[in-house]
C-alpha positions in Angstrom: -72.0 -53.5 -52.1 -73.5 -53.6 -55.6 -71.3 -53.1 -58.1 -73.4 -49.8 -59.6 -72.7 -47.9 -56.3 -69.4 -48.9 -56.4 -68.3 -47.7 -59.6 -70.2 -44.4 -58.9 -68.1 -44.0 -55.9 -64.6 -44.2 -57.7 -63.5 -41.0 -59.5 -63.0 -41.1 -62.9 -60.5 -39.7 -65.2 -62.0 -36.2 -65.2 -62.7 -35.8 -61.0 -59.6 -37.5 -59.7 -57.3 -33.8 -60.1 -60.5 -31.5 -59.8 -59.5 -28.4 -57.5 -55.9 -29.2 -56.0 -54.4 -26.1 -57.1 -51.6 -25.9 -59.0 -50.7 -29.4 -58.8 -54.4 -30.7 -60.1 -53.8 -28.4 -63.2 -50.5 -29.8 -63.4 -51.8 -33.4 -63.1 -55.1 -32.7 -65.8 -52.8 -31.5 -68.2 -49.7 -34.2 -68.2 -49.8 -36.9 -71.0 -50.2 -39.9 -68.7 -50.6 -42.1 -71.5 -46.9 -41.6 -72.2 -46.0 -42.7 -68.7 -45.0 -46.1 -67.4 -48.4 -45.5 -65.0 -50.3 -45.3 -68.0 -54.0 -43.4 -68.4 -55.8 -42.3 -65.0 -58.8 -44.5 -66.5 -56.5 -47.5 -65.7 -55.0 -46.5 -62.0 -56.4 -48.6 -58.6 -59.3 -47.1 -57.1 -57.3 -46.4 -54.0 -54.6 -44.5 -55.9 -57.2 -42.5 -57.7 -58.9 -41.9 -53.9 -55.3 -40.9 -52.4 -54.7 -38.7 -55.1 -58.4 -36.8 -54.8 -57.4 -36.8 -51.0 -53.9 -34.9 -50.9 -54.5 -32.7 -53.7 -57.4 -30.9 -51.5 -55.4 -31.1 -48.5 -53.6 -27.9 -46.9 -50.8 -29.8 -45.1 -47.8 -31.3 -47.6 -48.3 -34.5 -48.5 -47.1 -37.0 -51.7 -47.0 -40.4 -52.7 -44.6 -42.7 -54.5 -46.4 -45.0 -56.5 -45.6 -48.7 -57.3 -42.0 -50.6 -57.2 -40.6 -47.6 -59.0 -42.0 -45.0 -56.3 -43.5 -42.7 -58.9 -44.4 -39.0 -57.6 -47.8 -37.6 -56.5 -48.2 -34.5 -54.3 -49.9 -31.4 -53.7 -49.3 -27.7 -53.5 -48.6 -27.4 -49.9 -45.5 -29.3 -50.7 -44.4 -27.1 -53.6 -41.8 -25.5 -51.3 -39.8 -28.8 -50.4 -39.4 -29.3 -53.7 -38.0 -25.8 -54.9 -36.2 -26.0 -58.3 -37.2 -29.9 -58.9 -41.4 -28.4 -59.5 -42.4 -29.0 -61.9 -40.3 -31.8 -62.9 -41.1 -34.0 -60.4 -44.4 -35.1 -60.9 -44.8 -38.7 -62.4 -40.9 -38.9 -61.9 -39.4 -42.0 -59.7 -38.7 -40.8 -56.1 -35.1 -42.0 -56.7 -34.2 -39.3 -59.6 -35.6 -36.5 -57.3 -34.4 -37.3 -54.2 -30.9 -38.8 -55.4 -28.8 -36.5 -53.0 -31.1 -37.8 -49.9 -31.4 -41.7 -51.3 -29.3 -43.4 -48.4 -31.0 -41.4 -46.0 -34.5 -42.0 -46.8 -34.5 -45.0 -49.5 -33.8 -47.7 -47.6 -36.9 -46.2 -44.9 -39.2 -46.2 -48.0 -38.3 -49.6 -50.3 -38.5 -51.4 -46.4 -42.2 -50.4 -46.5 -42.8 -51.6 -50.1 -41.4 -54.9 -48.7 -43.9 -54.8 -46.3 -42.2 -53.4 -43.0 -43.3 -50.9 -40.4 -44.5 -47.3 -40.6 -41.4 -45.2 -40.2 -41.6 -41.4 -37.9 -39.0 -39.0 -37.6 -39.2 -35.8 -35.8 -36.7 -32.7 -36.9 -34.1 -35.0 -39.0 -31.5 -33.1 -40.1 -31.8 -33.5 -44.9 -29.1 -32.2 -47.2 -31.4 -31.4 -50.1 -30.4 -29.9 -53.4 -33.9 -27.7 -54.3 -32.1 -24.4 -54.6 -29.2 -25.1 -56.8 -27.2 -26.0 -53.5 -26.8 -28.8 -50.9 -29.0 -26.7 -48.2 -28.9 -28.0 -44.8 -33.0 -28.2 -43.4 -35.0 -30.5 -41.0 -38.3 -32.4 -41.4 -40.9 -34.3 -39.0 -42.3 -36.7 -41.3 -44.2 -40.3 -41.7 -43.9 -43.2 -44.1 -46.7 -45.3 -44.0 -48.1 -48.1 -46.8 -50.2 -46.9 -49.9 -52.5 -49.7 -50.7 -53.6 -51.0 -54.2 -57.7 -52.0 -54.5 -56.5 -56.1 -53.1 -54.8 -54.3 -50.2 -51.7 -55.0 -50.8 -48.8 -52.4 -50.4 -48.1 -50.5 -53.8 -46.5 -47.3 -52.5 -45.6 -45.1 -50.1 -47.9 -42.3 -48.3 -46.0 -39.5 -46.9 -47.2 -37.0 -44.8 -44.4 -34.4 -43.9 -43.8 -31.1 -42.3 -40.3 -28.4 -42.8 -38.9 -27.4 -39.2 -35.8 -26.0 -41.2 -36.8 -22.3 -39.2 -37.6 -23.2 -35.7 -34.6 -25.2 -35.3 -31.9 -23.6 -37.1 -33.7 -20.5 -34.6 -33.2 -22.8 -31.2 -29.5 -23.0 -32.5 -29.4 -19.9 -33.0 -30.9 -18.7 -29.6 -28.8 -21.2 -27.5 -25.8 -20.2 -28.9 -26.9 -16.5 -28.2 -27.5 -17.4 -24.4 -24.7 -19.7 -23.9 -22.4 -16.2 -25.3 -24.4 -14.0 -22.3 -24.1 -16.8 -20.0 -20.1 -17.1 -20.1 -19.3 -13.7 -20.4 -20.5 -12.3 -17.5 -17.4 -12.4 -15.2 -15.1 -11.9 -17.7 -12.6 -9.3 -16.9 -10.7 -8.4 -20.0 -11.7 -8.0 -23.9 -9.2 -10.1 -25.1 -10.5 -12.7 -23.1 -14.2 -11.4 -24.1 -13.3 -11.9 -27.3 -11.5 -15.3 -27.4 -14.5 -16.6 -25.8 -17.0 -15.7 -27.6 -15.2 -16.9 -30.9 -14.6 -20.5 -28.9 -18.5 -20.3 -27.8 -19.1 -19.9 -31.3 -16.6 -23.0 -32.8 -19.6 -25.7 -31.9 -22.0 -24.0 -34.3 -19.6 -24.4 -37.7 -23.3 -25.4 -39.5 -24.2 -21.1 -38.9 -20.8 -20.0 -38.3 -17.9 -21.6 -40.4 -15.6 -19.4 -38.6 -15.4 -16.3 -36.7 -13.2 -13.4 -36.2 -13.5 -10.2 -33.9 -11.9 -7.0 -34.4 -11.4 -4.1 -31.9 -10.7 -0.6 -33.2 -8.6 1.8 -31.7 -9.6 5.2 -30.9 -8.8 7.3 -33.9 -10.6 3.8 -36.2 -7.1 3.8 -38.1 -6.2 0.0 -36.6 -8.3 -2.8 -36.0 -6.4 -5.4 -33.6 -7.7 -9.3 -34.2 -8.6 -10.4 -30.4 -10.6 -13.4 -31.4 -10.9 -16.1 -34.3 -12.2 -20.0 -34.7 -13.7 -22.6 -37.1 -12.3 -22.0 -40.9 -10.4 -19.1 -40.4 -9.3 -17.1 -43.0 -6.0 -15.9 -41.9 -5.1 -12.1 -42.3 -1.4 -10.7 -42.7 -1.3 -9.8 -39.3 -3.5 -9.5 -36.3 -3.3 -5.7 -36.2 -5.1 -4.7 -39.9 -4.2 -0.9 -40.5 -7.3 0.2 -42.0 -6.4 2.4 -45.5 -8.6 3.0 -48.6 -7.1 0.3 -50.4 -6.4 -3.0 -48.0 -4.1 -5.5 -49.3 -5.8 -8.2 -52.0 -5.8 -10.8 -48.9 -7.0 -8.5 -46.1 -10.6 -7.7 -44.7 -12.5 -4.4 -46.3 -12.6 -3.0 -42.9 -12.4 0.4 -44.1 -15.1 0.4 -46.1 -17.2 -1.1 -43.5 -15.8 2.1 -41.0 -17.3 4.2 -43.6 -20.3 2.8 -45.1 -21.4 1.7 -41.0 -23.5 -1.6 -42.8 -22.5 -4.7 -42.9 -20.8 -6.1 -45.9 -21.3 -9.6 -47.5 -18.1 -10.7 -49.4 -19.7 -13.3 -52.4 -16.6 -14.6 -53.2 -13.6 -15.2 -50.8 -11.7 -17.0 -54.0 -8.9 -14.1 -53.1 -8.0 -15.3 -49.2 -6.6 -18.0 -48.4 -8.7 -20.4 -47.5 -8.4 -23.7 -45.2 -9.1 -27.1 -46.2 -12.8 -28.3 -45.2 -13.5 -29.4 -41.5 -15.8 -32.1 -41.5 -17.7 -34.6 -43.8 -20.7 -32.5 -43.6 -19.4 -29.1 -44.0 -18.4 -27.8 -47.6 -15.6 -24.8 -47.2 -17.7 -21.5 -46.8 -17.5 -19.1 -49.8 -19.0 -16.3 -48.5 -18.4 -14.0 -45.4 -20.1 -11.3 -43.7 -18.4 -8.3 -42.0 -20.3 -6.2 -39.5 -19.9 -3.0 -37.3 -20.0 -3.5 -33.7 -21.5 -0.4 -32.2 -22.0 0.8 -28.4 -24.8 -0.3 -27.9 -27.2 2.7 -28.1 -25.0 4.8 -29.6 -23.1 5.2 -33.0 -19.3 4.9 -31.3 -18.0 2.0 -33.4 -16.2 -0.2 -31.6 -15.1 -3.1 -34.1 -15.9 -6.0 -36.5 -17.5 -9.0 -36.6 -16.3 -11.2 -39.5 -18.2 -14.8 -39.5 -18.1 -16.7 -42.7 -21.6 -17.7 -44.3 -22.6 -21.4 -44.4 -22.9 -22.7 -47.8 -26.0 -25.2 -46.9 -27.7 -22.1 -45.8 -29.6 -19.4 -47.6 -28.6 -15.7 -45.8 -31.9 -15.1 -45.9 -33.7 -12.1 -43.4 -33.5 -15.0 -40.7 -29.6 -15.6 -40.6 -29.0 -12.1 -41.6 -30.9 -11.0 -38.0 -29.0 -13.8 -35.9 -25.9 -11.8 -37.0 -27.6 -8.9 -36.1 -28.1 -10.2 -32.4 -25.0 -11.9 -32.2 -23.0 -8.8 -33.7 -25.3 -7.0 -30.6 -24.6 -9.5 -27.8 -20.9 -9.4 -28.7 -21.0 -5.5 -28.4 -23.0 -5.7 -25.3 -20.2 -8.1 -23.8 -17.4 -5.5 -24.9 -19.5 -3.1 -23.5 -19.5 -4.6 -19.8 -16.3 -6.1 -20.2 -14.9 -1.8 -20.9 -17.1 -1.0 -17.5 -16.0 -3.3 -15.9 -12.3 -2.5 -16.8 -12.9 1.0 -16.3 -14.6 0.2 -13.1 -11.7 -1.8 -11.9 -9.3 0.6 -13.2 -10.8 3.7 -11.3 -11.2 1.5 -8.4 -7.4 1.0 -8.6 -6.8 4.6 -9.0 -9.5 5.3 -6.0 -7.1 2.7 -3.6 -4.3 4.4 -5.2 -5.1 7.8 -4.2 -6.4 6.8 -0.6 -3.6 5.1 -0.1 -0.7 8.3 -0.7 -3.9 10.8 0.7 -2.0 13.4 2.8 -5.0 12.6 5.0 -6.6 9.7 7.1 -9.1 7.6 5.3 -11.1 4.6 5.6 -14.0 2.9 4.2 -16.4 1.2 6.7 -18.6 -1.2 5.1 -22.2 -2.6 6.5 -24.3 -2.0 9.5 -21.6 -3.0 11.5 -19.3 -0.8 9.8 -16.5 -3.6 8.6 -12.7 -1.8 7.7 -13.3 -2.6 3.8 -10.1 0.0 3.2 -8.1 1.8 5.6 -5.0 4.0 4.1 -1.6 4.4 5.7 -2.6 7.9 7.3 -5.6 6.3 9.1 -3.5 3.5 10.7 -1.1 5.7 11.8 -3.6 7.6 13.9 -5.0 4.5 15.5 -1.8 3.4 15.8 -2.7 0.3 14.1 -1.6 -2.0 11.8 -2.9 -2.2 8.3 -3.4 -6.4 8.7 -4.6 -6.3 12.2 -7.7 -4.0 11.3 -9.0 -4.7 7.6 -12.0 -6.9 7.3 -13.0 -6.5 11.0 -16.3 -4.1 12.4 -14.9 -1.4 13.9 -15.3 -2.2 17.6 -13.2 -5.2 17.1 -10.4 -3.4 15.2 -10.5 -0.4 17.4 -11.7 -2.2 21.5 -10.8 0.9 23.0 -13.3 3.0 21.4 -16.3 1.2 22.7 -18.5 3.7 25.3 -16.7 6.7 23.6 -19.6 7.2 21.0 -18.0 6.3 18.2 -20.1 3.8 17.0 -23.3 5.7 17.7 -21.9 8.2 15.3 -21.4 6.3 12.3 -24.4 4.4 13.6 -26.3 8.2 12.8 -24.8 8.5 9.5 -25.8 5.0 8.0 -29.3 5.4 9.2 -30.3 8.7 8.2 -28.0 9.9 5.2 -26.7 13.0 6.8 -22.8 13.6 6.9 -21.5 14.3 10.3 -18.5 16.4 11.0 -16.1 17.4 14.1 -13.3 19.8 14.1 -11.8 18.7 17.2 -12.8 15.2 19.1 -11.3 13.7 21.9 -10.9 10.2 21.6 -8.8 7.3 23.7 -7.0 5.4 21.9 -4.6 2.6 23.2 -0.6 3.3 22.1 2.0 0.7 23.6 -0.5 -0.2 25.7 -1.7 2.9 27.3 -4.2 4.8 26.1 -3.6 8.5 25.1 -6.1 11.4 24.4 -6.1 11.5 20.9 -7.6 14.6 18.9 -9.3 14.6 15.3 -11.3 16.7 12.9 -12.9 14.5 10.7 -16.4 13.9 8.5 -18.4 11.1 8.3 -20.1 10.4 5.3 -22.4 8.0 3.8 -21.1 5.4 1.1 -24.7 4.7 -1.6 -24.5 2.1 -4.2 -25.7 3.1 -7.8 -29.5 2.7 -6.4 -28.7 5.2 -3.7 -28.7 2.8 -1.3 -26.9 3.4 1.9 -23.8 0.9 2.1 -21.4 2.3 4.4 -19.5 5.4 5.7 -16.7 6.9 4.6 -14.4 8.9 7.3 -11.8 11.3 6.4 -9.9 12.5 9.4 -6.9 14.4 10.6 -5.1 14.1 13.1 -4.8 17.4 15.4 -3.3 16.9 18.6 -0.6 18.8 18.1 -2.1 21.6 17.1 -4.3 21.6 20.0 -1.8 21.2 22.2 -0.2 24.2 20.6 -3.1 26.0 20.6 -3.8 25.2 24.2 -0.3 26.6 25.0 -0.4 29.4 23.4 -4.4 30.2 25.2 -2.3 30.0 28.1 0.8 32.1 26.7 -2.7 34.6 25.8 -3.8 34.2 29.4 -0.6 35.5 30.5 0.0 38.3 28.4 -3.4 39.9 29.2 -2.9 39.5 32.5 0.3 41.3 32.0 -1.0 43.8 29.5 -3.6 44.5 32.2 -1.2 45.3 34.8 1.1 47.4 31.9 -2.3 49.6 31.4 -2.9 50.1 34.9 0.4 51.0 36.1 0.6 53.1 32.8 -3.1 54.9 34.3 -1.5 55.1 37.6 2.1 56.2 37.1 0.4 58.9 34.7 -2.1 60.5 37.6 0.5 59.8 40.3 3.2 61.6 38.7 1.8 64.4 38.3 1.8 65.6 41.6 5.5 65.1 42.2 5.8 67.1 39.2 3.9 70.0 40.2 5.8 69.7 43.6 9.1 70.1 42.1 7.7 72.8 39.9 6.2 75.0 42.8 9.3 74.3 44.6 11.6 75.8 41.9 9.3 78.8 41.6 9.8 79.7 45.5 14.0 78.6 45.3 14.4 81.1 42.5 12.1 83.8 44.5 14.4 83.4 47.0 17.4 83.7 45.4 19.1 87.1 45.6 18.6 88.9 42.3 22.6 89.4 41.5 22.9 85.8 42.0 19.9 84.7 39.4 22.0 86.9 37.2 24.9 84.8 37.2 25.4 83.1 34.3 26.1 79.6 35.8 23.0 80.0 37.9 20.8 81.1 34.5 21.7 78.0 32.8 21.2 75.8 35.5 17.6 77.0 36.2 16.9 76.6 32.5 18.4 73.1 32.6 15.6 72.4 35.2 12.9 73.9 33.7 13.3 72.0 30.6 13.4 69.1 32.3 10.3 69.6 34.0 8.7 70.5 30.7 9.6 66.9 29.5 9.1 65.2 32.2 5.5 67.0 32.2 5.0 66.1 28.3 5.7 62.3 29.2 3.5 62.3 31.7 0.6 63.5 28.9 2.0 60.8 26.6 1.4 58.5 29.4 -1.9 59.7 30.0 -2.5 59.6 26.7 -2.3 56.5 26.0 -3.8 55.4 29.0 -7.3 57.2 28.4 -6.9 55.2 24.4 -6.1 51.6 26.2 -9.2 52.9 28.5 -11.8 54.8 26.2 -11.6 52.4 23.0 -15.3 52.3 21.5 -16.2 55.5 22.9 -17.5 58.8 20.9 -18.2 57.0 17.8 -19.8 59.0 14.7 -19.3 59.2 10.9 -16.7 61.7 10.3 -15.8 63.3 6.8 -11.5 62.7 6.4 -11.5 65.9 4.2 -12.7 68.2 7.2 -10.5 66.4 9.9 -7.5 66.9 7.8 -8.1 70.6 7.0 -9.1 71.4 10.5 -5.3 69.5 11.5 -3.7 71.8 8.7 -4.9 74.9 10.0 -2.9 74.1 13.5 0.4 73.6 11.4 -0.2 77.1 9.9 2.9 79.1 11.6 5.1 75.8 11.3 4.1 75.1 7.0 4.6 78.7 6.5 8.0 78.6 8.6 9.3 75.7 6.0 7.8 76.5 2.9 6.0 73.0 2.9 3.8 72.1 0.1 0.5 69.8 1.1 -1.2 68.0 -1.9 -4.7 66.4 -0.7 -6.7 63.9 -2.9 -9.4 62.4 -1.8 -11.8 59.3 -3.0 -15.6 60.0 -3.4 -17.4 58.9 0.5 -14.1 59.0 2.2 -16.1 58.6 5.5 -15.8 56.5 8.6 -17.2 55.5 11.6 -14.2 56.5 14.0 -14.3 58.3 17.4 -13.7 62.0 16.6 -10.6 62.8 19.4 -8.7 59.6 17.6 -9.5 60.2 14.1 -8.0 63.6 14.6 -5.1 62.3 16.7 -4.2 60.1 14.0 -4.0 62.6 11.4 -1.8 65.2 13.6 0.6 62.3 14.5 1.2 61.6 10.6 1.1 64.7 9.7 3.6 66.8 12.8 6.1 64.1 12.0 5.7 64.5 8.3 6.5 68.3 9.0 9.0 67.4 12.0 11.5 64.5 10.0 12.0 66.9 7.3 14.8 66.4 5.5 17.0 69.5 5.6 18.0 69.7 1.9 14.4 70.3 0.3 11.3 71.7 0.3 8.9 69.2 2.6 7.0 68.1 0.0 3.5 66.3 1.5 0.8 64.4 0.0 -2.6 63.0 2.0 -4.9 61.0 0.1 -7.6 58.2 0.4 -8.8 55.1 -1.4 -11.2 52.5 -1.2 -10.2 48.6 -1.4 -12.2 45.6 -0.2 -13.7 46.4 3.3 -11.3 49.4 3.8 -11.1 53.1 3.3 -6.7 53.9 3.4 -5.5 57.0 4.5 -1.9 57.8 3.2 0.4 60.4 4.5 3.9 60.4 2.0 6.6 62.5 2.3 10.2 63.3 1.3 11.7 63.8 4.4 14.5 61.7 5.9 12.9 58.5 5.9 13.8 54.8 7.6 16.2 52.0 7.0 13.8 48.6 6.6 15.3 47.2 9.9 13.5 50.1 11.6 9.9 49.8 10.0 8.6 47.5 12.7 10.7 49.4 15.6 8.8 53.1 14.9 5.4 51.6 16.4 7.1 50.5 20.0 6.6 53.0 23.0 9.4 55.4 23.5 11.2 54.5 20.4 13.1 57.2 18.6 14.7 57.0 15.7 15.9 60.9 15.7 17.2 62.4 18.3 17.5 66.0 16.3 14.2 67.2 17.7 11.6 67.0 20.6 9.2 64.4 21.5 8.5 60.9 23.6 8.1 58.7 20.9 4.7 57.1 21.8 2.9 59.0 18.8 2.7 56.1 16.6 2.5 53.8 19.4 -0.8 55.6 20.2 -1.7 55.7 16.6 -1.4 52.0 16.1 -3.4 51.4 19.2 -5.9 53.5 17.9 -6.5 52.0 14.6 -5.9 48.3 16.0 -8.7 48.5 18.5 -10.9 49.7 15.7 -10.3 46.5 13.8 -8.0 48.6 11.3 -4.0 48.1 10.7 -1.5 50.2 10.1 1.8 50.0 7.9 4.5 52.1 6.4 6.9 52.4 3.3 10.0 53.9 3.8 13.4 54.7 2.5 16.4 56.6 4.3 16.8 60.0 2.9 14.0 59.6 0.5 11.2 59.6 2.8 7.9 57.6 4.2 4.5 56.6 3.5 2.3 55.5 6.2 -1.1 54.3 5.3 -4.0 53.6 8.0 -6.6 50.7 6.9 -10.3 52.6 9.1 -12.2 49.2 8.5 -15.8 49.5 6.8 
């Protein structure tokens, strides 16, 4: 090549630094005659060339220059430098890079000697550019810088920073390998151990750990986990007060302020001895809340201290964030889980002391998951010989009884069955026995409302039923009984009556007969009188009877809506001559509608009953004093009837509604009035009671149903 077109092509004094940024300002303005290297006009073409090349390059590059390994490079390499730019242009690599020397000076005085190029990919570099020894990472090459005879005269380096993406696949690993382990763990203290031991491996972001739980009213914080460098604390349960002592956490005022708080200086706790070779003692420590997640319940601390090789920048300041998260997330599942467990426990708990049968049957083939004490007891099983089985093979018997169908029903479609009394075989002492239940079947969903199983509650009824089936039988009787009582009640009543007559019209024609002195005898007056007042009573009981025969007989009949008011006033006015006689005073008070539906011969017959014996058990020493009223309560009108006439003892209360019972001999009657009266009211759907005190007098109160 002729020499003129070679010297135009090398750059002179004034192009070499042209453009470059920063750096080629830098370069045009240093006094290079003062350096070792001497004026630009004197450098090799290729160093001149190299220097043009990386000072218009966008990817960080330098070179070190001659046996001395003087310093050329470009903006884009500014930030590896940090605190050392400007200084170290023109200055020997060695002076710069004196913290990192064994590392890479050996790599680079091996290629002035002549040796290989030298790669390295993510190599881990202690450098001091920001007024500490900060741990970062580089991929980087060395290769040969040549002079203008081609030999080797420096080193060309071409070099990229992976400080972030690795120190954030730390990061992230040790994230997952926290969500990994925790899954299955069952108690916080374990959930918290863990996670501090998960954490120990990564002293280079986490010197050392603790974690803090609060209790509920946030006045205690317990200590359930610690590793790496811990700083100790008085005790593991940190009461948290305004002021904490000089060598405890600020947990308080992290409970208050809700942020996290970076502590710059932890010259006032005690402090262990460094770890490692590479790890310096960590000065600074961060405290965080740990919230529910999605909510504002705090639920502890995270203490972790703060690496001092690292700047807690927005990067390491969000991994604290995440892991402060994931821990709470873990508490979080570890709590449901507990809680989980811990209703599950009270669940088996309660099924097992139910008062009634239960069991759980599990699957499609509907598998005894849980089966209480009561439920064993009515297969007359034991608890070991049917859990974990499907229900055919626990309960053999039961196979063809429809049984399975049943539950089959329930776990297909979703819809509860229930039975109040089933028949079912079951095998005792090796016989099987008619066994009777009332139970519900119920479908069993999982959170997704998936059908899962059945659920049976049962009890266990055969005794009632056999009771019951007694006593339908017992029933069966009586009515037949009662029917034949009411029949020869209707027929003694109409075939009495004509023997009664007979005698009647036969005492007529004896005393016609008899000769008039001797009717005047005395002996014979009485006599005669004798039996005509036992014809009279023999002819009132045979009304009774019939009586009470036509209300057995005619229940239901002449029904119409009948005003109380009128029926009692119309009864009144028949006890005229006998009120006047005694001076009795009636008080009525009526409620507004006092109506019913009634039949209009009963109504009334229930009012004259109450009221003739109010009039007739009078109590000799006072005025009869009477009061009739009515009152409404739920599904009822009450008619009362008091008095202040002689009144009952309590053991007779129940006795005055019997036939023929009387409880005073002192004047007339059958005593089937309020044997008729309760029949009456009964066959309406009504009741009928009474309050009553001997020699104070009675209430009785009739309940006409709505």
């Amino acid at each position: 090549m002729p020499d003129a077109f070679q010297d135009a092509m090398i750059p002179d004094a004034l192009t070499i630094f042209q453009g470059g940024g920063e750096m080629g300002a830098l370069m045009r303005a240093y006094n290079w005659d003062a350096h070792p290297l001497g004026n630009p006009d004197s450098w090799p073409q290729s160093l001149r060339t190299n220097i043009r090349l990386l000072l218009n390059s966008e990817f960080p590059m330098f070179i070190w220059w001659s046996k001395d390994l003087y310093a050329f490079h470009n903006d884009a390499y500014l930030p590896a430098l940090g605190k050392k730019h400007p200084a170290a242009l023109g200055t020997a690599a060695r002076d710069i890079w004196a913290e990192i020397w064994t590392d890479v000076g050996g790599i680079a005085e091996n290629i002035l000697a002549g040796g290989e190029p030298f790669y390295a990919k993510g190599l881990r570099l202690y450098l001091g550019r920001k007024g500490f020894m900060e741990e970062t990472y580089w991929t980087f090459s060395y290769s040969p810088a040549f002079d203008d005879a081609g030999n080797v005269a420096g080193v060309f380096c071409a070099c990229f920073e992976e400080t972030s993406t690795i120190l954030g696949q730390r990061r992230l690993k040790c994230l997952k390998d926290i969500a990994d382990s925790l899954s299955q763990i069952q108690t916080l203290e374990q959930a918290c151990q863990t996670t501090c031991d998960l954490l120990a491996p990564n002293e280079s972001d986490i010197p050392f750990s603790q974690i803090y739980l609060l209790n509920r009213s946030e006045t205690e914080a317990r200590l359930l986990g610690q590793s790496g460098q811990v700083v100790p604390q008085v005790s593991p349960s940190v009461k948290l007060l305004a002021h904490e002592a000089h060598n405890e956490w600020p947990l308080a005022e992290v409970r208050d302020s809700r942020k996290a708080l970076v502590l710059d200086d932890l010259s006032g706790y005690v402090v262990p001895a460094q770890s490692s070779a590479t790890q310096a003692v960590a000065r600074k420590a961060v405290i965080l809340p740990i919230y529910l997640p999605g909510q504002d319940s705090l639920l502890g601390f995270f203490v972790s201290g703060i690496s001092p090789m690292l700047e807690y920048d927005t990067e390491y300041q969000n991994f604290h964030e995440l892991l402060t998260s994931q821990i709470a997330s873990s508490i979080a599942s570890v709590r449901a889980r507990e809680e989980a467990i811990r209703q599950q426990n009270e669940l088996s708990e309660l099924f097992q002391q139910a008062p009634v049968a239960i069991c759980i049957l599990r699957g499609p083939e509907h598998v005894v998951e849980l089966a209480n004490p009561g439920i064993c007891e009515l297969w007359g099983k034991r608890h070991a010989d049917v859990i974990g089985k499907p229900i055919l093979d626990a309960l053999p018997e039961v196979r063809n009884q429809g049984i399975k169908e049943l539950l089959d029903g329930v776990f297909r479609t979703g819809v509860p069955y229930s039975n109040n009394e089933l028949e079912v075989m079951l095998e005792r002492n090796g016989i099987l026995e008619p066994m009777y239940f009332s139970f519900v079947y119920h479908p069993m969903r999982d959170r997704k409302g998936t059908i899962v199983g059945v659920i049976a509650i049962a009890i266990g009824i055969k005794d009632q039923v056999e009771a019951r089936r007694e006593i339908e039988t017992m029933n069966t009787e009586l009515r037949a009984i009662n029917a034949d009582l009411d029949n020869f009640v209707y027929s003694a009543s109409h075939d009495l009556k004509a023997p009664i007559s007979n005698i009647e019209g036969l005492m007529e024609t004896l005393v016609e007969y008899l000769p008039a002195e001797i009717r005047q005898e005395e002996v014979v007056q009485r006599v005669l009188s004798l039996m005509d007042a036992s014809v009279t009573r023999f002819k009132r009981a045979v009304a009774d009877l019939t009586e009470v025969a036509k209300i057995q007989r005619e229940a239901g009949e002449d029904i119409a809506s009948l005003e109380l008011p009128e029926v009692v006033a119309d009864v009144l006015l028949d006890f005229e001559n006998t009120i006047n006689a005694t001076g009795a005073q009636f008080e009525t008070q009526y409620a507004p509608g006092s109506t019913v539906n009634f039949s209009a011969k009963n109504v009334r017959s229930i009012v004259y009953n109450l009221v003739s014996n109010a009039l007739k058990y009078r109590s000799p020493d006072r005025t009869p004093q009477v009061k009739i009223k009515t009152e409404e309560v739920p599904g009822y009108l009450v008619l009362s009837v008091s008095d202040n006439g002689l009144g009952l003892k309590s053991t007779d209360h129940k006795k005055i509604f019997t036939m023929f019972k009387r409880l005073h001999d002192h004047v007339e009657g059958t005593g089937v009035g309020l044997y008729i009266v309760k029949r009456i009211v009964e066959n309406a759907g009504g009741t009928i009671e009474v309050e009553s005190e001997k020699d104070k007098g009675s209430t009785f109160r009739v309940f006409f149903k709505r």
